[in-house]
CHARMM-style PDB file with segment names, atoms N, HN, CA, C and O in Angstrom:
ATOM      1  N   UNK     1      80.664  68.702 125.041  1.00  0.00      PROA
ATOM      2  CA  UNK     1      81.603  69.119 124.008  1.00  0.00      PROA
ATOM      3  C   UNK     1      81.387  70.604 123.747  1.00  0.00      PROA
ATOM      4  O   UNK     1      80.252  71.081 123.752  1.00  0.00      PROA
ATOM      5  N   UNK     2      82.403  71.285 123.534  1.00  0.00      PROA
ATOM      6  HN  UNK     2      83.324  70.898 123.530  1.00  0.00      PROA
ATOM      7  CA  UNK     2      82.267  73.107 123.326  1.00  0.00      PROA
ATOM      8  C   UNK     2      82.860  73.096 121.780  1.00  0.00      PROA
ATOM      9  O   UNK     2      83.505  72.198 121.239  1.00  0.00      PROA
ATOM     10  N   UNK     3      82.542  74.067 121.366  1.00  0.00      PROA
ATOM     11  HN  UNK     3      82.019  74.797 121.805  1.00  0.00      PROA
ATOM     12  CA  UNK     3      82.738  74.678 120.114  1.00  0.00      PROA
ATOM     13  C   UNK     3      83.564  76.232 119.922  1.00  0.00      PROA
ATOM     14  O   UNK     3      83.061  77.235 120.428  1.00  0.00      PROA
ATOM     15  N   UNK     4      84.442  76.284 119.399  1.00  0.00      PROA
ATOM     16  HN  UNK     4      84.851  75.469 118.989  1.00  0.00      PROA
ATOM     17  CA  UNK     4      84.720  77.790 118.930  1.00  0.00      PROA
ATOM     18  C   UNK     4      85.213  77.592 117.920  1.00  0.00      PROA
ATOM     19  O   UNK     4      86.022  76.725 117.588  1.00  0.00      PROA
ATOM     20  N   UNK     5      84.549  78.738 117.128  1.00  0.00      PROA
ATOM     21  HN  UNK     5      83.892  79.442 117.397  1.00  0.00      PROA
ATOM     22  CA  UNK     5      84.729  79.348 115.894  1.00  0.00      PROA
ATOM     23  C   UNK     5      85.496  80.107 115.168  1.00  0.00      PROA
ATOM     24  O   UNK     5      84.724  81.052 115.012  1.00  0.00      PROA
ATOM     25  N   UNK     6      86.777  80.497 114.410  1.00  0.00      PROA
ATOM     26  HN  UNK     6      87.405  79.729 114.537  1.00  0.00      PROA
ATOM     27  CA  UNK     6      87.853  81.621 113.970  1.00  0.00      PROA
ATOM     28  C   UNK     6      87.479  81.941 112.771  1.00  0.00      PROA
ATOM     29  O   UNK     6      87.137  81.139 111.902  1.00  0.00      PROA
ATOM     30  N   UNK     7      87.531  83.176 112.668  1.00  0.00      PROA
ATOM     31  HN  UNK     7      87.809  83.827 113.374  1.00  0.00      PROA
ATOM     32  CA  UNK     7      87.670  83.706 110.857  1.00  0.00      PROA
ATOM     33  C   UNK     7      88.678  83.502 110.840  1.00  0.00      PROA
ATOM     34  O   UNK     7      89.254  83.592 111.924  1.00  0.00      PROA
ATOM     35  N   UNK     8      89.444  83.132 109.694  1.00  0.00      PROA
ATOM     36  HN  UNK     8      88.975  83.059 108.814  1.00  0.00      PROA
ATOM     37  CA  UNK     8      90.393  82.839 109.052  1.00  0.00      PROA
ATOM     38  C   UNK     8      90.732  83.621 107.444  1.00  0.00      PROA
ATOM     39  O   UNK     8      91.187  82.923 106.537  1.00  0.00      PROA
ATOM     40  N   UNK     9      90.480  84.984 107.249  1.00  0.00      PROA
ATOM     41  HN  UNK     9      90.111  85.551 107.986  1.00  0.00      PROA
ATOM     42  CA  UNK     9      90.801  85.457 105.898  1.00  0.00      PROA
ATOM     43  C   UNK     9      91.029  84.928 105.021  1.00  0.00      PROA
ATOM     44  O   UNK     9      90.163  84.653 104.191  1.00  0.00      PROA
ATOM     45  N   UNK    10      92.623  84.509 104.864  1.00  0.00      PROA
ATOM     46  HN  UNK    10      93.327  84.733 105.539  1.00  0.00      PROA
ATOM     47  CA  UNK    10      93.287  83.552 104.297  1.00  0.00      PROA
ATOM     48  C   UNK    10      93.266  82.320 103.335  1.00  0.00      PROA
ATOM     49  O   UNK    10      93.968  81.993 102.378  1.00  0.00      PROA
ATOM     50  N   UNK    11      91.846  81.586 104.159  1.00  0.00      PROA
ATOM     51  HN  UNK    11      91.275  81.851 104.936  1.00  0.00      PROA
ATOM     52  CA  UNK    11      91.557  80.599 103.793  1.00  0.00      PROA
ATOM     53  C   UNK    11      91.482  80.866 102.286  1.00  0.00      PROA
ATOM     54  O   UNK    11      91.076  81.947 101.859  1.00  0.00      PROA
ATOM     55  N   UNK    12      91.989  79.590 101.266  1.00  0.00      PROA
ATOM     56  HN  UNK    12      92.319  78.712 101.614  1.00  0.00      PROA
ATOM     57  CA  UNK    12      91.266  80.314  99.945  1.00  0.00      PROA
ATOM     58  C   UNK    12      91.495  78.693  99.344  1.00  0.00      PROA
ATOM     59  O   UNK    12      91.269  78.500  98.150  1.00  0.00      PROA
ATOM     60  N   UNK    13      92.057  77.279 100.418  1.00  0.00      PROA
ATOM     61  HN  UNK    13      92.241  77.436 101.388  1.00  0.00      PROA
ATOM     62  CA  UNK    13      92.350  76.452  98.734  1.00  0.00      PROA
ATOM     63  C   UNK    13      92.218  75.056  99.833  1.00  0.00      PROA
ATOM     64  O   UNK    13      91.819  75.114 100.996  1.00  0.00      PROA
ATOM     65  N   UNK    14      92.746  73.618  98.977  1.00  0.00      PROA
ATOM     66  HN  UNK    14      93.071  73.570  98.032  1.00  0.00      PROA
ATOM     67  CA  UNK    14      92.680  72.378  99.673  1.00  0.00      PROA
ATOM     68  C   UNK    14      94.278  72.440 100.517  1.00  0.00      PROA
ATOM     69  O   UNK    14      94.557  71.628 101.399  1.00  0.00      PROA
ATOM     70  N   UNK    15      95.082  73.373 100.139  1.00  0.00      PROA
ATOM     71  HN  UNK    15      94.855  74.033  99.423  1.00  0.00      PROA
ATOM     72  CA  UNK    15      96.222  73.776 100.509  1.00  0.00      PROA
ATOM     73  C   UNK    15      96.156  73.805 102.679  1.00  0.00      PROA
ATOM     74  O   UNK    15      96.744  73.369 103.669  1.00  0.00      PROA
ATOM     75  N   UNK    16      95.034  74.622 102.272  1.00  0.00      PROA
ATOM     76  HN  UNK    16      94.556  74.975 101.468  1.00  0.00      PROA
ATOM     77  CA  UNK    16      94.560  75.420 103.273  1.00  0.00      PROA
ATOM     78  C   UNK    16      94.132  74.487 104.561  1.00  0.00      PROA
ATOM     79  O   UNK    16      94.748  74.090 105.550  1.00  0.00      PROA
ATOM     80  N   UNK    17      93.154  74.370 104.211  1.00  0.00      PROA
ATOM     81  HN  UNK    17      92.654  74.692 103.408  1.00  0.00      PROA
ATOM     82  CA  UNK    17      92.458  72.946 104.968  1.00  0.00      PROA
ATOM     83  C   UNK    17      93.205  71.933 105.094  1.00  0.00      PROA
ATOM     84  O   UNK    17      92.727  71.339 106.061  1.00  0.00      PROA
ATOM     85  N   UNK    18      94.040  71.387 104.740  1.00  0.00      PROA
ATOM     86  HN  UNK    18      94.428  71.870 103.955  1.00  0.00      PROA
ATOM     87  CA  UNK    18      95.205  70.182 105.241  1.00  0.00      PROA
ATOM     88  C   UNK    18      95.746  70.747 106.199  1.00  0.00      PROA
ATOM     89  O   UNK    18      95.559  70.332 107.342  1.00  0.00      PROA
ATOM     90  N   UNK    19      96.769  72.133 105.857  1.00  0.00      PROA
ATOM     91  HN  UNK    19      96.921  72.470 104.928  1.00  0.00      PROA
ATOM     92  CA  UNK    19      97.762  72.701 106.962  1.00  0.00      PROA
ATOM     93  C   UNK    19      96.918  72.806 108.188  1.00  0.00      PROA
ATOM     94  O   UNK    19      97.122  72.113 109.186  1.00  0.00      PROA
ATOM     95  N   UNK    20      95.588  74.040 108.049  1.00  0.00      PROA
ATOM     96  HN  UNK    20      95.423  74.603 107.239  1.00  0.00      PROA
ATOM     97  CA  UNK    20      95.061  73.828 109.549  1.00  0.00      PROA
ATOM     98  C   UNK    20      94.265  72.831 110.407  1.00  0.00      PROA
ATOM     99  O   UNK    20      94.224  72.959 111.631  1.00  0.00      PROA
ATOM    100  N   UNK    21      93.652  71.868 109.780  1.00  0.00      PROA
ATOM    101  HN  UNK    21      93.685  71.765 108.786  1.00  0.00      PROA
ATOM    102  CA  UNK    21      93.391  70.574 109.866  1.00  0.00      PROA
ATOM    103  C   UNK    21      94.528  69.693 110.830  1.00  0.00      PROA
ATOM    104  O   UNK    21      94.415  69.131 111.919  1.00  0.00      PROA
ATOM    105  N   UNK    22      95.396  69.822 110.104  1.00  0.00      PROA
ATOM    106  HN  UNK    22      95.488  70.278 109.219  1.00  0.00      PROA
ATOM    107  CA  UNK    22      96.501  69.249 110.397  1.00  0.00      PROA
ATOM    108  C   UNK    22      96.989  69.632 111.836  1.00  0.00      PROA
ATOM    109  O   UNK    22      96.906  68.782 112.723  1.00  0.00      PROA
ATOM    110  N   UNK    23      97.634  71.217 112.177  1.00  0.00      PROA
ATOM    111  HN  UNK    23      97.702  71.907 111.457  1.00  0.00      PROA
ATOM    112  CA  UNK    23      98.094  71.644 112.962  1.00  0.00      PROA
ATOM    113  C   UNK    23      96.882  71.654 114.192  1.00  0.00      PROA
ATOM    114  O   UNK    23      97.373  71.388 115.289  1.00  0.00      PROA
ATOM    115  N   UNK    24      95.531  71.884 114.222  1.00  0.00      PROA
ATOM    116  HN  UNK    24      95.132  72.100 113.331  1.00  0.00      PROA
ATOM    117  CA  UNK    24      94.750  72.297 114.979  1.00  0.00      PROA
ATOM    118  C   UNK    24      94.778  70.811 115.471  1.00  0.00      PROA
ATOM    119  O   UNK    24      95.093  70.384 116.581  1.00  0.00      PROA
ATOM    120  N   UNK    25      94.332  70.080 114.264  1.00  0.00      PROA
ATOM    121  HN  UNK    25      94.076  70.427 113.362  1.00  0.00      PROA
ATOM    122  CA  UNK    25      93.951  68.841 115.661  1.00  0.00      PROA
ATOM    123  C   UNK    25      94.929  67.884 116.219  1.00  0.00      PROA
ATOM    124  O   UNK    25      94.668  66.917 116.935  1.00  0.00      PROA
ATOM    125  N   UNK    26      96.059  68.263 115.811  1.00  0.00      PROA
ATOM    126  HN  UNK    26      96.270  69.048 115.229  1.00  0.00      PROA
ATOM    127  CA  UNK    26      97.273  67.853 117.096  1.00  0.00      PROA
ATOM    128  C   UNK    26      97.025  68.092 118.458  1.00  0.00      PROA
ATOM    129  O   UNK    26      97.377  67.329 119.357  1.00  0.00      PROA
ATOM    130  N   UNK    27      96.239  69.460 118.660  1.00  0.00      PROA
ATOM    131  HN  UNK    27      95.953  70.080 117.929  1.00  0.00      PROA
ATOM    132  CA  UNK    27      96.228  70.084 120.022  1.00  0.00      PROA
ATOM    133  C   UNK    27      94.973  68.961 120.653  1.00  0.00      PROA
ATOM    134  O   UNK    27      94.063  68.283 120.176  1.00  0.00      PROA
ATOM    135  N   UNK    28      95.665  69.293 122.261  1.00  0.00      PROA
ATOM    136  HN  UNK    28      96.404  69.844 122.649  1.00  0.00      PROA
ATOM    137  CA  UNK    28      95.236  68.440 122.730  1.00  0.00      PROA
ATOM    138  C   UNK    28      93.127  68.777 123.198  1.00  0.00      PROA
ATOM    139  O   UNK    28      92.752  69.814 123.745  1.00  0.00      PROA
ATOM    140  N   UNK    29      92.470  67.990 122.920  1.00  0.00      PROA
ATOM    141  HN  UNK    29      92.774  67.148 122.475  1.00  0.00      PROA
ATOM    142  CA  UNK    29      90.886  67.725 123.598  1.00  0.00      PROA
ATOM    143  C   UNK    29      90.209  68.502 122.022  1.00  0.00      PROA
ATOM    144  O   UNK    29      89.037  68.830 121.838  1.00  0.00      PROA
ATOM    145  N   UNK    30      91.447  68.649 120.980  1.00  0.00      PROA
ATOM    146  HN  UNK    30      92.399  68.382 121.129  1.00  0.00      PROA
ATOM    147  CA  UNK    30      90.359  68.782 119.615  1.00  0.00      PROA
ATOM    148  C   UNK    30      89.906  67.126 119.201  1.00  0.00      PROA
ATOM    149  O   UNK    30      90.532  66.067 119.240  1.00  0.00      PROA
ATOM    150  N   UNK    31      88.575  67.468 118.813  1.00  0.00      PROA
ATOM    151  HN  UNK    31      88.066  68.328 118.782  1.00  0.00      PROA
ATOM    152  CA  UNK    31      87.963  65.802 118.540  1.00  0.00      PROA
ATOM    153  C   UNK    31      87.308  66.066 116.781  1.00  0.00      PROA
ATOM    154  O   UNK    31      87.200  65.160 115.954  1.00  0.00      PROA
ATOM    155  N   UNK    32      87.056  67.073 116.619  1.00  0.00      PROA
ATOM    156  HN  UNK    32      87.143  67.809 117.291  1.00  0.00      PROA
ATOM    157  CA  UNK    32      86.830  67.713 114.911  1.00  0.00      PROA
ATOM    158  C   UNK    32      87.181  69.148 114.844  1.00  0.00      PROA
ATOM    159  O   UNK    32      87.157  70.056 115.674  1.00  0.00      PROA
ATOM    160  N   UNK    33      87.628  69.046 113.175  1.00  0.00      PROA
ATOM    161  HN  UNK    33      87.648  68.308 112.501  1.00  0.00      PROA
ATOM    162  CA  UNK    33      88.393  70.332 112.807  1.00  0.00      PROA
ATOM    163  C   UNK    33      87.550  70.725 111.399  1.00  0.00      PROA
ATOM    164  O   UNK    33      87.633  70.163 110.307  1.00  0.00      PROA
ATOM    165  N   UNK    34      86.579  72.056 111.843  1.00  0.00      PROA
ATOM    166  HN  UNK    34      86.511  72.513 112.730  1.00  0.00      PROA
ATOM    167  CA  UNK    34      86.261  71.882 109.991  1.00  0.00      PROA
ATOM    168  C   UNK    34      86.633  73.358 109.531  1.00  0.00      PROA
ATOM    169  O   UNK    34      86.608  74.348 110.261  1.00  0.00      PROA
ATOM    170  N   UNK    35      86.981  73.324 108.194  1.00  0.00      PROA
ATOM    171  HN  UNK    35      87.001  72.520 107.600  1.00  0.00      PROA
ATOM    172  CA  UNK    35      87.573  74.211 107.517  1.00  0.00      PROA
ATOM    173  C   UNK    35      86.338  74.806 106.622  1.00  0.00      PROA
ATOM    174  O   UNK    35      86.035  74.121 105.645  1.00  0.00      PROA
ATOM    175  N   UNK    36      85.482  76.184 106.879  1.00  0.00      PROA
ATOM    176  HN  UNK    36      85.728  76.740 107.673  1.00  0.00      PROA
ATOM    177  CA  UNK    36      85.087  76.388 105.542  1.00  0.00      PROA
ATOM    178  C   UNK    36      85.850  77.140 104.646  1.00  0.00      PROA
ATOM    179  O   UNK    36      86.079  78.312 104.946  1.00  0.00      PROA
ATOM    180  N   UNK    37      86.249  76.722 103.689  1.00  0.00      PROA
ATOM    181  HN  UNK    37      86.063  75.770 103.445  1.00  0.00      PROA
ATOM    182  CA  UNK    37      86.768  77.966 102.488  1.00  0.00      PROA
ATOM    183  C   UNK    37      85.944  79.006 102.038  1.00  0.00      PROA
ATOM    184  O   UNK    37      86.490  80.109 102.010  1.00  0.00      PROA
ATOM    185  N   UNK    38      84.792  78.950 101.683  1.00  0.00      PROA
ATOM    186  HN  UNK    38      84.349  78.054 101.706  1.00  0.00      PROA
ATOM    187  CA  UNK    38      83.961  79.885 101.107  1.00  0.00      PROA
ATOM    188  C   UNK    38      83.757  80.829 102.165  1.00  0.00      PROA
ATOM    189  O   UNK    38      83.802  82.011 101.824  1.00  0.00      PROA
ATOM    190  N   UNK    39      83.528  80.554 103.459  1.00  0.00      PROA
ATOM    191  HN  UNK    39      83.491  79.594 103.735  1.00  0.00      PROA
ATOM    192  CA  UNK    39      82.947  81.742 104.227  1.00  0.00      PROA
ATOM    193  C   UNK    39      84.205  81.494 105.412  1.00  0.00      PROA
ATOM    194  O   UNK    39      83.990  81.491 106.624  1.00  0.00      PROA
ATOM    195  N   UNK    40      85.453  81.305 104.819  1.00  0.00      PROA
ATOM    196  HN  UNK    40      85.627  81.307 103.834  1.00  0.00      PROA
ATOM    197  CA  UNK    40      86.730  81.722 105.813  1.00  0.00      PROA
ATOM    198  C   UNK    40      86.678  81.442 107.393  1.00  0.00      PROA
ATOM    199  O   UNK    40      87.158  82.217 108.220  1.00  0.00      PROA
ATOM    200  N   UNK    41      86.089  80.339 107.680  1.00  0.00      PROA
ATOM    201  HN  UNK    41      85.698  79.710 107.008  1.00  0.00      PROA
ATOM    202  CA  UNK    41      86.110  79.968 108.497  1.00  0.00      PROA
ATOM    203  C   UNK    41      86.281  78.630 109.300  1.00  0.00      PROA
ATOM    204  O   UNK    41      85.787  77.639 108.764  1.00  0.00      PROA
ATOM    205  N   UNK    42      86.947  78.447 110.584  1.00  0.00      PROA
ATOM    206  HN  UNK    42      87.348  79.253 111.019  1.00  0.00      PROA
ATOM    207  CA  UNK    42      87.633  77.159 111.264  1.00  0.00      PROA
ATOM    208  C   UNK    42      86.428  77.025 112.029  1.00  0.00      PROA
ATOM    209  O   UNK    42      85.738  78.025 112.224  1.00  0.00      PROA
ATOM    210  N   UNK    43      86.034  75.714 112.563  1.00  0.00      PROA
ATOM    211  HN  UNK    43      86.594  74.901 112.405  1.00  0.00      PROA
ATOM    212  CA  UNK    43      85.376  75.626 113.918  1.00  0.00      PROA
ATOM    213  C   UNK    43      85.780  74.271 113.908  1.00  0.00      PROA
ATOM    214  O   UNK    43      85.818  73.341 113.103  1.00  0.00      PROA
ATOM    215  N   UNK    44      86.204  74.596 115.648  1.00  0.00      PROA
ATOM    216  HN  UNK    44      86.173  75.352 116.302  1.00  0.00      PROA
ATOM    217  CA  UNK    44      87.115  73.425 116.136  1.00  0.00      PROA
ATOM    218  C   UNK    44      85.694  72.880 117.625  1.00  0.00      PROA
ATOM    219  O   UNK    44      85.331  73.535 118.602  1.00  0.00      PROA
ATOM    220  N   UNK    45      85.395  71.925 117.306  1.00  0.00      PROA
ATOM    221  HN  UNK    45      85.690  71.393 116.512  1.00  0.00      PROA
ATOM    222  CA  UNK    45      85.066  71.054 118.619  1.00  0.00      PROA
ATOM    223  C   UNK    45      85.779  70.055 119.028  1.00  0.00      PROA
ATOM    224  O   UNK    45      86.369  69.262 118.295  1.00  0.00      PROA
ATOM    225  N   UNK    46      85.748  70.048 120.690  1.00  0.00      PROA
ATOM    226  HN  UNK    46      85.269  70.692 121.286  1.00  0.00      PROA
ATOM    227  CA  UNK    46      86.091  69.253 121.668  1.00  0.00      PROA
ATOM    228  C   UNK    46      86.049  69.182 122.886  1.00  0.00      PROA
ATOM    229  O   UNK    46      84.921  69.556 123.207  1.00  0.00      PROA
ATOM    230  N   UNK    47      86.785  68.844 124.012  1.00  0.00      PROA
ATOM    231  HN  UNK    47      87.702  68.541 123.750  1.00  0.00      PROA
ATOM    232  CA  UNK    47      86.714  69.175 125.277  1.00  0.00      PROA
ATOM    233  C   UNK    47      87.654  70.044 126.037  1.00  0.00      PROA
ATOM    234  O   UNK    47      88.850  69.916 125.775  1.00  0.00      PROA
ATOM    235  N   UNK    48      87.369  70.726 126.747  1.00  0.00      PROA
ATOM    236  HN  UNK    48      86.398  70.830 126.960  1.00  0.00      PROA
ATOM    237  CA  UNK    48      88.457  71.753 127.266  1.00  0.00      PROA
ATOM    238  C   UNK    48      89.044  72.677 126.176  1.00  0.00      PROA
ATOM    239  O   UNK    48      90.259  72.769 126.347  1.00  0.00      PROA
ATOM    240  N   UNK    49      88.608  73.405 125.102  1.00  0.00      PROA
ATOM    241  HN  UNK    49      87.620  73.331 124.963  1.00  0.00      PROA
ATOM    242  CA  UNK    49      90.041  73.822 124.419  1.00  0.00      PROA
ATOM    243  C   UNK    49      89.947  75.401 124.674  1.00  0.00      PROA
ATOM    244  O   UNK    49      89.009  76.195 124.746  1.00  0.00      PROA
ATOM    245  N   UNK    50      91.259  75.493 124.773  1.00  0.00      PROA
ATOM    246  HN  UNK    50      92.021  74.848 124.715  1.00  0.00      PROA
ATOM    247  CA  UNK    50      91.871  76.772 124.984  1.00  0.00      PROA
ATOM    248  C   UNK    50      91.939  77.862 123.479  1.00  0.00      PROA
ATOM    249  O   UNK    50      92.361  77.608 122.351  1.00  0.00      PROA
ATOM    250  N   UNK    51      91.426  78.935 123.964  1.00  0.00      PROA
ATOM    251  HN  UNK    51      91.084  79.142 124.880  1.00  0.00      PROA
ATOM    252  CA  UNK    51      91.295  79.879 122.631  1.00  0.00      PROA
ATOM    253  C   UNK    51      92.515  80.709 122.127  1.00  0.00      PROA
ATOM    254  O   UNK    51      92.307  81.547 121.250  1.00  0.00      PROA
ATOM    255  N   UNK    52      93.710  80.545 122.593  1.00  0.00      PROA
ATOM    256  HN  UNK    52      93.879  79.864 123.306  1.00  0.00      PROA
ATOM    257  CA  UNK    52      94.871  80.935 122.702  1.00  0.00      PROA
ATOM    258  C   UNK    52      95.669  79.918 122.282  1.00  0.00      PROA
ATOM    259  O   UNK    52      96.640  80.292 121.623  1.00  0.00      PROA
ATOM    260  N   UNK    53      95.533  78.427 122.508  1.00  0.00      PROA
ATOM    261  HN  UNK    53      94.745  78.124 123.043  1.00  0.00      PROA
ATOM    262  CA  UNK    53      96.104  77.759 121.432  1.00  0.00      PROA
ATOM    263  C   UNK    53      95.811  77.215 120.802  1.00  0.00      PROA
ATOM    264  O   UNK    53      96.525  76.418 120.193  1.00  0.00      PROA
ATOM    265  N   UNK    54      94.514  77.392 120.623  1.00  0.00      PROA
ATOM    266  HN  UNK    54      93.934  78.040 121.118  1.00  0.00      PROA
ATOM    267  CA  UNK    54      93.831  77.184 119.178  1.00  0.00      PROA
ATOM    268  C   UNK    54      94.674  77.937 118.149  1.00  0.00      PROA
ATOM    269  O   UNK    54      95.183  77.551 117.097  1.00  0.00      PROA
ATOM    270  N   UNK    55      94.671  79.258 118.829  1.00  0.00      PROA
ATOM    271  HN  UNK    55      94.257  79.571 119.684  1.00  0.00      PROA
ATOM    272  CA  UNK    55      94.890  80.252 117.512  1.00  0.00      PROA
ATOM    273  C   UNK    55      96.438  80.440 117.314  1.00  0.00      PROA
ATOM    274  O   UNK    55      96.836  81.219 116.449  1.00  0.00      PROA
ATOM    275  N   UNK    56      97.089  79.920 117.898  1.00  0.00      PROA
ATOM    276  HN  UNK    56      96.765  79.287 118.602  1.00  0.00      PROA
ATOM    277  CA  UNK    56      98.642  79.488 117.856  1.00  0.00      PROA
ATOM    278  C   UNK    56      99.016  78.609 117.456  1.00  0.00      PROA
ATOM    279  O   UNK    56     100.226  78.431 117.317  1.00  0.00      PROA
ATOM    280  N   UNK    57      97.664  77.292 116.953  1.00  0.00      PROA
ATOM    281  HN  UNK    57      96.681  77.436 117.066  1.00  0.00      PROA
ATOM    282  CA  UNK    57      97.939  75.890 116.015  1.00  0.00      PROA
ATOM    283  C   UNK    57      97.612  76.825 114.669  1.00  0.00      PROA
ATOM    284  O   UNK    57      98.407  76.688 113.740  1.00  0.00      PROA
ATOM    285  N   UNK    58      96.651  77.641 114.510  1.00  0.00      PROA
ATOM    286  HN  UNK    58      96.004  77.752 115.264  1.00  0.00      PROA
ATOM    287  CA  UNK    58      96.596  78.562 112.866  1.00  0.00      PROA
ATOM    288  C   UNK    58      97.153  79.121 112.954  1.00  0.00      PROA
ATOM    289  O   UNK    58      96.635  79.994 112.258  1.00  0.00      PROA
ATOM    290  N   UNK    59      98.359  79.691 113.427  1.00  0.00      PROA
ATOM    291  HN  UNK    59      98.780  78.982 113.993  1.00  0.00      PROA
ATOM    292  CA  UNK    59      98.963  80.778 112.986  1.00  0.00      PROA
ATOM    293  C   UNK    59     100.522  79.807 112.741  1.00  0.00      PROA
ATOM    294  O   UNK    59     101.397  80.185 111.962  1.00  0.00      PROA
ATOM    295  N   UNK    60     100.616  78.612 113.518  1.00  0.00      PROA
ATOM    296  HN  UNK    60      99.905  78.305 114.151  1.00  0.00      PROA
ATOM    297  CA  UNK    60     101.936  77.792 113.099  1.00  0.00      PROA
ATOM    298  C   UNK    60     101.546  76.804 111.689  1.00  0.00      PROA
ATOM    299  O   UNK    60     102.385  76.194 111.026  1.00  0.00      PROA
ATOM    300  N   UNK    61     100.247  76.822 111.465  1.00  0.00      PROA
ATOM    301  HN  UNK    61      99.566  77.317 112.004  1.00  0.00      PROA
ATOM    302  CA  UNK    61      99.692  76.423 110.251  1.00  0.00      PROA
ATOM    303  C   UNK    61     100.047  77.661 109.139  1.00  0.00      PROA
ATOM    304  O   UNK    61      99.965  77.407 107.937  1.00  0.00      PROA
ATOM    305  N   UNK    62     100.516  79.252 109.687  1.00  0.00      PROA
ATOM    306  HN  UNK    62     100.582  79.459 110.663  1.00  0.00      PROA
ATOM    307  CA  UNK    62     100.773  80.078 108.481  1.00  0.00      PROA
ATOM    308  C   UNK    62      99.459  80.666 108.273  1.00  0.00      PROA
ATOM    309  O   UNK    62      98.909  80.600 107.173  1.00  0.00      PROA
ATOM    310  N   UNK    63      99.078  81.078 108.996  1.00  0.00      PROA
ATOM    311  HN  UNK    63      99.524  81.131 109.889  1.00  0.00      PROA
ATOM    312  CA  UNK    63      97.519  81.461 108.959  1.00  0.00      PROA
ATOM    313  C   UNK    63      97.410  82.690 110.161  1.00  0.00      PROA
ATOM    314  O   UNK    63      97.984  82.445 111.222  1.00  0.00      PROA
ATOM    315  N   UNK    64      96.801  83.805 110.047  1.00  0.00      PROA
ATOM    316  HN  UNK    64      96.335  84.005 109.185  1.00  0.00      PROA
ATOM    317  CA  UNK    64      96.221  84.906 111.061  1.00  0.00      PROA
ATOM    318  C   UNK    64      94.403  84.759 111.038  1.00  0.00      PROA
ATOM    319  O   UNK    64      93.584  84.860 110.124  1.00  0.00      PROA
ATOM    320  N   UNK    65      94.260  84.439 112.711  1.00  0.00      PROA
ATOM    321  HN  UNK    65      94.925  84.357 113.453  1.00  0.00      PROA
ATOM    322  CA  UNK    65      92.733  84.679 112.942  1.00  0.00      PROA
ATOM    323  C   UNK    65      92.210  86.297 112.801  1.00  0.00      PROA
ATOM    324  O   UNK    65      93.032  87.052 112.281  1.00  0.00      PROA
ATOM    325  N   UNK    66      91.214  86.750 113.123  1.00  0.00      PROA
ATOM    326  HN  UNK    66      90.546  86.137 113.545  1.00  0.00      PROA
ATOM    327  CA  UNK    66      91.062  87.899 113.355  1.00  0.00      PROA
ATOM    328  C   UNK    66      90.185  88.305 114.644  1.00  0.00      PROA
ATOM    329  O   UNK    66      89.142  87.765 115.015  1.00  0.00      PROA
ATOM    330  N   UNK    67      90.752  89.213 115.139  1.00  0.00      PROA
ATOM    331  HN  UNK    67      91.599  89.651 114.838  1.00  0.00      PROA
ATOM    332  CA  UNK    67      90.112  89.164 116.450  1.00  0.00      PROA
ATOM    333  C   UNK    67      88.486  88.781 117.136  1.00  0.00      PROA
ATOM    334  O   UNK    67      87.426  89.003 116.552  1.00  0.00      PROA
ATOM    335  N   UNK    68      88.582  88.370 118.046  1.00  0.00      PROA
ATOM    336  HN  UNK    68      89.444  88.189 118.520  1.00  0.00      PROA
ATOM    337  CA  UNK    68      87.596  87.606 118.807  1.00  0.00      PROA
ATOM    338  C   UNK    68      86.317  89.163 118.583  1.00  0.00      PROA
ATOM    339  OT1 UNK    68      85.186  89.107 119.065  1.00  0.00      PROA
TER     340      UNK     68
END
């Protein structure tokens, strides 16, 4: 299983964490999605995932990562 990690600015509410929750683990070989609010950050594990649409499930969640 691999792991990557996004800052997420943005983050600030339970608002937050549903939408990208939501949108991220639609994509396919996500198996957990965790949201921290306090320290603005996503980390998505699973198998195979692509770091390009990871960050195209947060940004259709209404959300900007910040660069790698």
């Amino acid at each position: 299983m691999s792991e990557i990690t996004f800052t997420v600015p943005a983050i600030s509410c339970g608002h937050c964490v549903s939408a990208i929750s939501g949108e991220v683990g639609r994509v396919a070989g996500v198996r957990e999605v965790v949201v921290d609010v306090d320290a603005k950050r996503v980390t998505v594990r699973g198998e195979e995932l692509d770091d390009a649409v990871l960050r195209a499930a947060i940004d259709e969640a209404g959300y900007d990562t910040e660069p790698a």
